[in-house]
Chimera marker file (.cmm) of the C-alpha trace (Angstrom):
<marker_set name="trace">
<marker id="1" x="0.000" y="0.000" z="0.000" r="1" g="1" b="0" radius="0.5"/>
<marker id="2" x="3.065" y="2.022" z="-0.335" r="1" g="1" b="0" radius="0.5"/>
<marker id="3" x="1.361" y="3.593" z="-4.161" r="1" g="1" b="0" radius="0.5"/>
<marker id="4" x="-1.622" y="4.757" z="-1.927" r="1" g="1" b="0" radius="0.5"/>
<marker id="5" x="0.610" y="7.148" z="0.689" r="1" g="1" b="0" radius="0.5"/>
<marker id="6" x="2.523" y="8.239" z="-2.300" r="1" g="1" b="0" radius="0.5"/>
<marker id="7" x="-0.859" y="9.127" z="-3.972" r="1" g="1" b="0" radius="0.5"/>
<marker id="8" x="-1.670" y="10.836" z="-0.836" r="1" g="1" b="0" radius="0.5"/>
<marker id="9" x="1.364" y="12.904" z="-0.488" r="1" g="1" b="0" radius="0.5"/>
<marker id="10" x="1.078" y="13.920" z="-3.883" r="1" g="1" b="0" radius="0.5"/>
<marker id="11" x="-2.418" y="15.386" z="-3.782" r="1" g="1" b="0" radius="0.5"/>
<marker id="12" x="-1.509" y="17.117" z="-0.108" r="1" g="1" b="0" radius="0.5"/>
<marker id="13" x="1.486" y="18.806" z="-2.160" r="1" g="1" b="0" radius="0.5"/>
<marker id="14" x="-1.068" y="19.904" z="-4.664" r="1" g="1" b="0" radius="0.5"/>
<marker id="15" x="-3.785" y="21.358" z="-2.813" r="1" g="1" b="0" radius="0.5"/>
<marker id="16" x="-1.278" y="22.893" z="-0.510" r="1" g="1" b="0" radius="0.5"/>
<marker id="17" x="0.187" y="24.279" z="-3.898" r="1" g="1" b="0" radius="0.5"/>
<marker id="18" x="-3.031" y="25.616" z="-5.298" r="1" g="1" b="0" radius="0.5"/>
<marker id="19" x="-3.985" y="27.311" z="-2.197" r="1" g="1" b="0" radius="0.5"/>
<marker id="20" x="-0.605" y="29.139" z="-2.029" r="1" g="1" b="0" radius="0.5"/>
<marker id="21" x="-1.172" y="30.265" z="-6.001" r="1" g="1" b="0" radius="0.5"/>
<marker id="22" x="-4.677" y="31.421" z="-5.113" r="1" g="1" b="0" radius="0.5"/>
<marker id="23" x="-3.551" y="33.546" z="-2.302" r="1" g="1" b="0" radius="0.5"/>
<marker id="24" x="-0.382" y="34.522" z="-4.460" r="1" g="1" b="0" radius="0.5"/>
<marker id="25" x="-2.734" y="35.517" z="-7.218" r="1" g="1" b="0" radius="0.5"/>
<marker id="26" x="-5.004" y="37.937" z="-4.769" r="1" g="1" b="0" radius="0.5"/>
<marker id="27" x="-7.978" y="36.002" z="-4.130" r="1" g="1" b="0" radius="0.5"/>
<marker id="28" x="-9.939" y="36.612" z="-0.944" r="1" g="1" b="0" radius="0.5"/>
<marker id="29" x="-10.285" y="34.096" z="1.561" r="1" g="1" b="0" radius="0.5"/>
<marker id="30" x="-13.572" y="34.359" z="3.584" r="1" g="1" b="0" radius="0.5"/>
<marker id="31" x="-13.201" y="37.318" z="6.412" r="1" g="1" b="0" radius="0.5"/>
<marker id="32" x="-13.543" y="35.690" z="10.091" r="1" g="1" b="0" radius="0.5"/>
<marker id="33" x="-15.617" y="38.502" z="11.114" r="1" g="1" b="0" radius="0.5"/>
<marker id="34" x="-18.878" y="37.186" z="12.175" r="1" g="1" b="0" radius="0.5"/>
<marker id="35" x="-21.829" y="37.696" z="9.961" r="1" g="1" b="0" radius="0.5"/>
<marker id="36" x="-19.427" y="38.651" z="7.123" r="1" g="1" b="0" radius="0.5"/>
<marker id="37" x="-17.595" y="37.124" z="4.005" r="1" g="1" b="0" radius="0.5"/>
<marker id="38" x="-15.694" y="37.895" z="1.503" r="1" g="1" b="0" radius="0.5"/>
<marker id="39" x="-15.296" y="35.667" z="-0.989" r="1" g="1" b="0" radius="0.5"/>
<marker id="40" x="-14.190" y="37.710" z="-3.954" r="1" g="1" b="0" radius="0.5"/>
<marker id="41" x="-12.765" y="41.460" z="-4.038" r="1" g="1" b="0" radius="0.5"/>
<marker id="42" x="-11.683" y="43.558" z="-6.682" r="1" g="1" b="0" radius="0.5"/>
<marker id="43" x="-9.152" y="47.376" z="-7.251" r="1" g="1" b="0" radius="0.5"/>
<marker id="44" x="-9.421" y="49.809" z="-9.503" r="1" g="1" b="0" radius="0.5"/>
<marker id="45" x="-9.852" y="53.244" z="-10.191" r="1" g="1" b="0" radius="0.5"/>
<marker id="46" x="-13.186" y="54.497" z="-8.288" r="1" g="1" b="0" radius="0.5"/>
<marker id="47" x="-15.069" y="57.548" z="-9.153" r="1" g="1" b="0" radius="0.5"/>
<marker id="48" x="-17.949" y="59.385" z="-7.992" r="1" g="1" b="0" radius="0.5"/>
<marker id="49" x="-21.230" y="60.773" z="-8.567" r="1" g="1" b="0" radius="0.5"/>
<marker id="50" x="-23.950" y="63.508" z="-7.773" r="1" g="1" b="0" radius="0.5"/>
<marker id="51" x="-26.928" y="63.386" z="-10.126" r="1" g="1" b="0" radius="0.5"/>
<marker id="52" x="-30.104" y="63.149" z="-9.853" r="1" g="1" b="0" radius="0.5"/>
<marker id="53" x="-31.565" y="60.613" z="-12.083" r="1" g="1" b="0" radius="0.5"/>
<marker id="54" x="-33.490" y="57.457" z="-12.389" r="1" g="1" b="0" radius="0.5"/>
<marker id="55" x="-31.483" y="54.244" z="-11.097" r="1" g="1" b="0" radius="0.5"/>
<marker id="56" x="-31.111" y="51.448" z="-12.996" r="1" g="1" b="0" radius="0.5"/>
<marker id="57" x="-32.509" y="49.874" z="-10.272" r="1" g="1" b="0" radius="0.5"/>
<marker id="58" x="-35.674" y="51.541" z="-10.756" r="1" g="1" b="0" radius="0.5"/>
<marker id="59" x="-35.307" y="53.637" z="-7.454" r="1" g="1" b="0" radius="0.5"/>
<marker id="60" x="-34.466" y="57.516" z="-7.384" r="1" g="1" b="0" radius="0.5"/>
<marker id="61" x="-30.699" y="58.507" z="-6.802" r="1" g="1" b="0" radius="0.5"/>
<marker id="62" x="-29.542" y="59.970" z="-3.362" r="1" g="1" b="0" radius="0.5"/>
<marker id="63" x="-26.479" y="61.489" z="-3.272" r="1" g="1" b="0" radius="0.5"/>
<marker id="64" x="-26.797" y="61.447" z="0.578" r="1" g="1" b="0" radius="0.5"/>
<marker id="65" x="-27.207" y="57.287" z="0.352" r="1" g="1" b="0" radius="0.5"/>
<marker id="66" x="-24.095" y="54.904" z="0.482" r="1" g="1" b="0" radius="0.5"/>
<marker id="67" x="-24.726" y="53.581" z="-2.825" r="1" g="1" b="0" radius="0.5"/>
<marker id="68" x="-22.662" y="52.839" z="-5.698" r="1" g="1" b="0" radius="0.5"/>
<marker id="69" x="-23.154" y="51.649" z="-9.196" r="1" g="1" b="0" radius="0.5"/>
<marker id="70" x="-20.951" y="48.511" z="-10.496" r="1" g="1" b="0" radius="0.5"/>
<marker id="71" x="-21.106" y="46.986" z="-13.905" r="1" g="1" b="0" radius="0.5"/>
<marker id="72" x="-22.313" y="43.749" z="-12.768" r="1" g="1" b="0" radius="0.5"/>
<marker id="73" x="-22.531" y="42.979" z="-9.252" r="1" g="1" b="0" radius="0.5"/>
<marker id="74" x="-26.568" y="42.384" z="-8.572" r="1" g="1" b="0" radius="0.5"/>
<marker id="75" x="-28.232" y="45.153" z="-7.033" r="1" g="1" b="0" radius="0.5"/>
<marker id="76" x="-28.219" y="45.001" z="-3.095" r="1" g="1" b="0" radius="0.5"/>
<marker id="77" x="-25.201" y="43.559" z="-3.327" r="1" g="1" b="0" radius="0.5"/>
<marker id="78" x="-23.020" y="45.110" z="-0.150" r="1" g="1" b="0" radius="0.5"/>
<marker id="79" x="-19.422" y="46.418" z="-0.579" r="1" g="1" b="0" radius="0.5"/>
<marker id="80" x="-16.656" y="47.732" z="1.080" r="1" g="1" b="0" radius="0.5"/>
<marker id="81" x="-14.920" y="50.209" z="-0.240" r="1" g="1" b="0" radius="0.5"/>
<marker id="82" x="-11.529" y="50.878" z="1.051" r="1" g="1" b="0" radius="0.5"/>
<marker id="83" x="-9.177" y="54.018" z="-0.238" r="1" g="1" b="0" radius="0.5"/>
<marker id="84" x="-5.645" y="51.964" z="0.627" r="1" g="1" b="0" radius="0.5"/>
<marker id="85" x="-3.294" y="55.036" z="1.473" r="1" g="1" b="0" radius="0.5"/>
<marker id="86" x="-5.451" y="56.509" z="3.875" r="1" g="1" b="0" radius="0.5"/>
<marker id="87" x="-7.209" y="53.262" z="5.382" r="1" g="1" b="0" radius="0.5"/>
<marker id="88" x="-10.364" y="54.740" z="5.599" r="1" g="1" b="0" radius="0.5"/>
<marker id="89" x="-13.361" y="52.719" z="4.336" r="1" g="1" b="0" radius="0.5"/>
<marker id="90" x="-17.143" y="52.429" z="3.654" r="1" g="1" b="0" radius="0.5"/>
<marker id="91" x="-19.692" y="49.874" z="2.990" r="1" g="1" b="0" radius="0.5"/>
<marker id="92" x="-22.407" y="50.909" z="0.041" r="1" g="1" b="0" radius="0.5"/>
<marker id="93" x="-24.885" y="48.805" z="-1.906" r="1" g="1" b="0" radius="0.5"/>
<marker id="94" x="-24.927" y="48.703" z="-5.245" r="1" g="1" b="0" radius="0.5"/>
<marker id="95" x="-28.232" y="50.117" z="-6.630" r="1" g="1" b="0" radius="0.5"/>
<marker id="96" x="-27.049" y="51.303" z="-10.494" r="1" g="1" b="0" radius="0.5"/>
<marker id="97" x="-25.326" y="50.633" z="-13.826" r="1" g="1" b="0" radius="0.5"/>
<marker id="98" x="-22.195" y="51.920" z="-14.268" r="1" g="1" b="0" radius="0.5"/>
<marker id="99" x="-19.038" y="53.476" z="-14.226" r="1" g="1" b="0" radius="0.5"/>
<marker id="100" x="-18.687" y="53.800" z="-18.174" r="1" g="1" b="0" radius="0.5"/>
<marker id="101" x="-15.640" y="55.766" z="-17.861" r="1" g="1" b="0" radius="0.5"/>
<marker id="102" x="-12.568" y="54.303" z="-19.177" r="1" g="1" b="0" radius="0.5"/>
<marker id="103" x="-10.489" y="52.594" z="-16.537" r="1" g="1" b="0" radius="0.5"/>
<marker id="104" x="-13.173" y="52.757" z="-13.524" r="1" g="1" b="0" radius="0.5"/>
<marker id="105" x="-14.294" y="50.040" z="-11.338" r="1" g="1" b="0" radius="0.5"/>
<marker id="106" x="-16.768" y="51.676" z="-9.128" r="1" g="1" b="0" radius="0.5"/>
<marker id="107" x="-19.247" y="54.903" z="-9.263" r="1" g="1" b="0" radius="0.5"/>
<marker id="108" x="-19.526" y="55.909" z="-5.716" r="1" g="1" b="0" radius="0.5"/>
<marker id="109" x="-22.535" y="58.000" z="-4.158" r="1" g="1" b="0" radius="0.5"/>
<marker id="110" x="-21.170" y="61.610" z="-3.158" r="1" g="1" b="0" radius="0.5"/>
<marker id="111" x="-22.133" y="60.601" z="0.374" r="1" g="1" b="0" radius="0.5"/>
<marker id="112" x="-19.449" y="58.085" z="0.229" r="1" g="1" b="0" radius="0.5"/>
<marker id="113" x="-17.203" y="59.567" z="-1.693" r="1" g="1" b="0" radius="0.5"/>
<marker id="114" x="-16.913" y="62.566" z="1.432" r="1" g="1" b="0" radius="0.5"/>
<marker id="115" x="-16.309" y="59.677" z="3.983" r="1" g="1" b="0" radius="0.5"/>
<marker id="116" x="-13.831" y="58.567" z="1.936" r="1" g="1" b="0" radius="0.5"/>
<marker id="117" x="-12.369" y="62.165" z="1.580" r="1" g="1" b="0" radius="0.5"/>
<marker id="118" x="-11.888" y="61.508" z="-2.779" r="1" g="1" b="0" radius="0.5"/>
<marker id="119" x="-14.159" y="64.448" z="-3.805" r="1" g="1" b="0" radius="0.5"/>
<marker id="120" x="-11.278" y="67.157" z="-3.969" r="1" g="1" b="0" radius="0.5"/>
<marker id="121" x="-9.524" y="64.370" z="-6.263" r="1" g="1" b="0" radius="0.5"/>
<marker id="122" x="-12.381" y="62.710" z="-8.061" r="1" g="1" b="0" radius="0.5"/>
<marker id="123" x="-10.612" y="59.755" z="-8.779" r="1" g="1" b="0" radius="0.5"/>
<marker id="124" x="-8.961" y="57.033" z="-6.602" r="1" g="1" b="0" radius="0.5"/>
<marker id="125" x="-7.577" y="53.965" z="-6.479" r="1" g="1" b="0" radius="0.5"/>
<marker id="126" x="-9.713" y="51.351" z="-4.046" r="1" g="1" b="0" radius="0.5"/>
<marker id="127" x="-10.003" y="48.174" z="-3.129" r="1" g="1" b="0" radius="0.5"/>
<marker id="128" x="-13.119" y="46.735" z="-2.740" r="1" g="1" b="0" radius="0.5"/>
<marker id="129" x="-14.354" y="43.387" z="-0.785" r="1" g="1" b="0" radius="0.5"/>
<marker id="130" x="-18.225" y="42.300" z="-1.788" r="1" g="1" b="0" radius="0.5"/>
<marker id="131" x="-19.562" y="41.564" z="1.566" r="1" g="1" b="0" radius="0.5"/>
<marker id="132" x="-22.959" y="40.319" z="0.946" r="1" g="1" b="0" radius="0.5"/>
<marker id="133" x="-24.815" y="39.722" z="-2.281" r="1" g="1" b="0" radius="0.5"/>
<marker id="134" x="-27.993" y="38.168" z="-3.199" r="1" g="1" b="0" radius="0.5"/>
<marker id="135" x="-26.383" y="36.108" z="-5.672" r="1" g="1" b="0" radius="0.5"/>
<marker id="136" x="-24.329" y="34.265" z="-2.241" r="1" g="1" b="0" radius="0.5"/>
<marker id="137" x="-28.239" y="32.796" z="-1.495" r="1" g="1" b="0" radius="0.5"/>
<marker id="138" x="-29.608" y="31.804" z="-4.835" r="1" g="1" b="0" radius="0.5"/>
<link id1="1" id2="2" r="1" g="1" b="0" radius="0.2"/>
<link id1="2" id2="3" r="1" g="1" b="0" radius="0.2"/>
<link id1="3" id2="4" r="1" g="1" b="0" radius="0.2"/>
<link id1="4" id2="5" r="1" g="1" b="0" radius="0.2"/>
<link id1="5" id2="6" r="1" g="1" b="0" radius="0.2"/>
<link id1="6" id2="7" r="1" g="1" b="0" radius="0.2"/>
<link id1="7" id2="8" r="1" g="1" b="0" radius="0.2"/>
<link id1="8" id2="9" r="1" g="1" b="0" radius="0.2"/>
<link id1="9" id2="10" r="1" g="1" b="0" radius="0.2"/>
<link id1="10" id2="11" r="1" g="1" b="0" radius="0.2"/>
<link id1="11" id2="12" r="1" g="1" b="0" radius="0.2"/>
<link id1="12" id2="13" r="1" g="1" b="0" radius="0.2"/>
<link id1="13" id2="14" r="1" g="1" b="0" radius="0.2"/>
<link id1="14" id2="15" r="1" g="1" b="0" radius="0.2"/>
<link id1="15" id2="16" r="1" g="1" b="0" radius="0.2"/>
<link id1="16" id2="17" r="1" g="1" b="0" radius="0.2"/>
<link id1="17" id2="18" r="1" g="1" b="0" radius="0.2"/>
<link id1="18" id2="19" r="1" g="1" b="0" radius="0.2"/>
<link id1="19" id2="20" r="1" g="1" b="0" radius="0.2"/>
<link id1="20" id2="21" r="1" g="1" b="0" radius="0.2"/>
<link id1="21" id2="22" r="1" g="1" b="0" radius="0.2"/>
<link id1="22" id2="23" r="1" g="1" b="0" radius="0.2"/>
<link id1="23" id2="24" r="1" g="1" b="0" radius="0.2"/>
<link id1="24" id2="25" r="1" g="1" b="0" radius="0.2"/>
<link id1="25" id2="26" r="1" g="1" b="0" radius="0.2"/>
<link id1="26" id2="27" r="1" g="1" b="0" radius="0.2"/>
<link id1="27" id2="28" r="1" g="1" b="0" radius="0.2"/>
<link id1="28" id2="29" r="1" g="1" b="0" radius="0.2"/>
<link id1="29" id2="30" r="1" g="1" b="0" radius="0.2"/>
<link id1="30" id2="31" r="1" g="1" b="0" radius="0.2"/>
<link id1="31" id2="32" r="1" g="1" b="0" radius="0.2"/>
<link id1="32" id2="33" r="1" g="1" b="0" radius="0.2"/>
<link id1="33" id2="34" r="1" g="1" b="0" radius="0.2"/>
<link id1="34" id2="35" r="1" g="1" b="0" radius="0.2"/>
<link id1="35" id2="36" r="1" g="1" b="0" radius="0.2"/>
<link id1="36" id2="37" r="1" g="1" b="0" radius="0.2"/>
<link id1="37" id2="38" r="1" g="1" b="0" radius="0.2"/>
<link id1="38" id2="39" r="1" g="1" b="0" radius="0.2"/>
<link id1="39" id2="40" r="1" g="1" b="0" radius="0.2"/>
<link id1="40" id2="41" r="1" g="1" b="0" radius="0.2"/>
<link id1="41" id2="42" r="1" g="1" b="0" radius="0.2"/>
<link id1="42" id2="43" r="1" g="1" b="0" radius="0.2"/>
<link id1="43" id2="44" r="1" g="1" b="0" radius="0.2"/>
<link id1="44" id2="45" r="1" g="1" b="0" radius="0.2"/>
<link id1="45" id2="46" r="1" g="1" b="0" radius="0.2"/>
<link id1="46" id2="47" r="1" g="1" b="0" radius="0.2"/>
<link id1="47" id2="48" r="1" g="1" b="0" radius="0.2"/>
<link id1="48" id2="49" r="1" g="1" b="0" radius="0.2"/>
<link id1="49" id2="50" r="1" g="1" b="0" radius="0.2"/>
<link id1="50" id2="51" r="1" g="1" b="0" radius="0.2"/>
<link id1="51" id2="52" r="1" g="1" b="0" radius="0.2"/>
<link id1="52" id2="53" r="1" g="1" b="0" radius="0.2"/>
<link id1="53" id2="54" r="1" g="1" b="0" radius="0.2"/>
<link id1="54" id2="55" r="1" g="1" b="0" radius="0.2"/>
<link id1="55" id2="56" r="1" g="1" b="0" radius="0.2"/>
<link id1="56" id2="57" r="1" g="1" b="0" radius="0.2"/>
<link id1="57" id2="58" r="1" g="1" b="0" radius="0.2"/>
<link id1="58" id2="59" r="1" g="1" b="0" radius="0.2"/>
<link id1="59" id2="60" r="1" g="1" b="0" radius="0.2"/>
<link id1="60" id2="61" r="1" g="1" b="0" radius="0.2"/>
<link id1="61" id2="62" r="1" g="1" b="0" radius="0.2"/>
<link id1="62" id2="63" r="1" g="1" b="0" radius="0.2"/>
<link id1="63" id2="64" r="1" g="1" b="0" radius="0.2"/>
<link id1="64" id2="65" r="1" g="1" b="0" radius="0.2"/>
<link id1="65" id2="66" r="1" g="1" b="0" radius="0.2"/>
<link id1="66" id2="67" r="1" g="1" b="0" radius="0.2"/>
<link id1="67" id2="68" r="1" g="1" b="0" radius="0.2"/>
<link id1="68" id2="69" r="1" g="1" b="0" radius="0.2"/>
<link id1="69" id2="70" r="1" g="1" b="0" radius="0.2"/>
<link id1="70" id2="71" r="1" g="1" b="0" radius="0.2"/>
<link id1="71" id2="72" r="1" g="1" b="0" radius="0.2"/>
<link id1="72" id2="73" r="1" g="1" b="0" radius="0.2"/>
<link id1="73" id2="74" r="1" g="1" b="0" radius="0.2"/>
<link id1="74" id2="75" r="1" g="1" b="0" radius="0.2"/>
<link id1="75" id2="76" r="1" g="1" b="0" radius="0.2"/>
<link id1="76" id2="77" r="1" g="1" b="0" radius="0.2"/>
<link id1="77" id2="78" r="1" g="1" b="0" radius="0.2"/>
<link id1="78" id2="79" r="1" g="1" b="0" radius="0.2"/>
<link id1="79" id2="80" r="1" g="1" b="0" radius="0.2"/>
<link id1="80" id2="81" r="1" g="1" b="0" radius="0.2"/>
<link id1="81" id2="82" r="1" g="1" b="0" radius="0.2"/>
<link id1="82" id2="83" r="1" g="1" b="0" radius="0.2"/>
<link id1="83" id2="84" r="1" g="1" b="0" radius="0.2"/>
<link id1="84" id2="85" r="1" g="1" b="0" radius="0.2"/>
<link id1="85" id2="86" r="1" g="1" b="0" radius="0.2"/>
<link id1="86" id2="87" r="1" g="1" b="0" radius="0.2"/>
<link id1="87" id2="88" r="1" g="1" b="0" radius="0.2"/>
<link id1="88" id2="89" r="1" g="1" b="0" radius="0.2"/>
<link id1="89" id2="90" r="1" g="1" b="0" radius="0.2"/>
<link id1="90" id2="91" r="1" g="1" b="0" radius="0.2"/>
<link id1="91" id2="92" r="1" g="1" b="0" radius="0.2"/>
<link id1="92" id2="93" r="1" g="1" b="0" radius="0.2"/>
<link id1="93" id2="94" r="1" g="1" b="0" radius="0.2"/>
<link id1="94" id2="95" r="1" g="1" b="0" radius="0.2"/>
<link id1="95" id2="96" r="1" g="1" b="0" radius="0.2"/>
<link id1="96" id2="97" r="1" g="1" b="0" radius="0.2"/>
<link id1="97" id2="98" r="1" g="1" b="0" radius="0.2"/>
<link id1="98" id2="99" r="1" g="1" b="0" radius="0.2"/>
<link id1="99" id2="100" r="1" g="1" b="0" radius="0.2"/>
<link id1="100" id2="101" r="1" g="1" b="0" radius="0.2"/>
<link id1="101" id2="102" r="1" g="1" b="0" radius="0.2"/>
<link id1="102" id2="103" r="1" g="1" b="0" radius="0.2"/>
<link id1="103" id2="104" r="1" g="1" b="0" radius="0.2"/>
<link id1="104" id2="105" r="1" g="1" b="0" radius="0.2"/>
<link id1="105" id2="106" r="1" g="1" b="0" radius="0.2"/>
<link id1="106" id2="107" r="1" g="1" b="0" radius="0.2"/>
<link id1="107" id2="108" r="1" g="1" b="0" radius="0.2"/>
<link id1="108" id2="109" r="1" g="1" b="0" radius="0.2"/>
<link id1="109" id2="110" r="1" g="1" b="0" radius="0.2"/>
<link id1="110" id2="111" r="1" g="1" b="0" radius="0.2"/>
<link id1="111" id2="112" r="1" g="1" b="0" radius="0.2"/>
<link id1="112" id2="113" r="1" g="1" b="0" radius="0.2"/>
<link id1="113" id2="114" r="1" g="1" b="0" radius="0.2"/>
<link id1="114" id2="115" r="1" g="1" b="0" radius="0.2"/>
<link id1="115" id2="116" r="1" g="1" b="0" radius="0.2"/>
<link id1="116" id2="117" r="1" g="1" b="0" radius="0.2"/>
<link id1="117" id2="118" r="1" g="1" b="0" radius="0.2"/>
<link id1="118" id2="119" r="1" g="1" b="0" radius="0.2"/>
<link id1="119" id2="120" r="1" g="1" b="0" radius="0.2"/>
<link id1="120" id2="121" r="1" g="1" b="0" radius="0.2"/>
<link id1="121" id2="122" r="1" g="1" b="0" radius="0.2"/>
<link id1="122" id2="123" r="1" g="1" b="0" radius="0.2"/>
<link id1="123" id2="124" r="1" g="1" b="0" radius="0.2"/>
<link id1="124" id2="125" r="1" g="1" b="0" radius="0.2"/>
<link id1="125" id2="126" r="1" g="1" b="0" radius="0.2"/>
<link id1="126" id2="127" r="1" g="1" b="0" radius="0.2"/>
<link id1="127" id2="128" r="1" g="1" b="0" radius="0.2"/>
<link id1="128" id2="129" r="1" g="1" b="0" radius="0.2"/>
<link id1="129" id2="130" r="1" g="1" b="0" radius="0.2"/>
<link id1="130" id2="131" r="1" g="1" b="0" radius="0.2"/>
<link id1="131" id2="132" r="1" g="1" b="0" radius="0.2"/>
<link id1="132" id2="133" r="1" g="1" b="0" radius="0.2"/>
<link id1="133" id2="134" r="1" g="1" b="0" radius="0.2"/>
<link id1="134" id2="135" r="1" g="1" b="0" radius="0.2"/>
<link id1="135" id2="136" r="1" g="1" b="0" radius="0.2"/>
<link id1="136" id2="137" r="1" g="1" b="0" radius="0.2"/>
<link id1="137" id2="138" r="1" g="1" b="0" radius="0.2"/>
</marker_set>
């Protein structure tokens, strides 16, 4: 039965190796915070917003909401948003289409853009974790 540890060994050494590409690669592990988890994250270039139009979602815009619009994250999906440099963060729900500008991952609310202090630079570089989404239930 010697084959059968080898076989063993090997696999360990693989999954052991995936796992290390995976985290090598930037993928999220799920956050131990209770009630929370992460389980896929993106960066980018984040911008921000202030009109007051029709949603995609079908709701009214509110520039004093923590909302964002995303490409194509479902809507009430929850995300953190986190400016890197100065470490400060906030968690919106996506409730729109968008950004279409060139480059941008995220459209934030102008509510969130003042907490994260970006609207005197309009664009930033974030990192964002999804921390709920309907899509985790279906």
């Amino acid at each position: 039965m010697a084959w059968r540890e080898d076989f063993q060994m090997v696999v360990a050494r693989l999954a052991i190796g995936v796992a290390a590409a995976m985290l090598a690669a930037g993928w999220s592990m799920p956050s131990a915070i209770a009630g929370e988890s992460s389980t896929h994250s993106f960066t980018g270039m984040a911008s921000y917003y202030s009109h007051n139009d029709a949603l995609a979602s079908g709701g009214q815009f509110n520039p004093n909401g923590f909302t964002a619009a995303h490409r194509t994250l479902p809507f009430g999906t929850r995300v953190r948003v986190t400016d890197p440099i100065s470490a400060r963060s906030v968690i919106v729900v996506i409730n729109d289409r968008g950004p279409f500008g060139r480059g941008r991952v995220i459209n934030l609310s102008l509510a969130a853009a003042h907490a994260l202090k970006m609207t005197g630079r309009g664009v930033i570089y974030v990192h964002a974790d999804i921390i709920y989404s309907y899509a985790d239930i279906l």
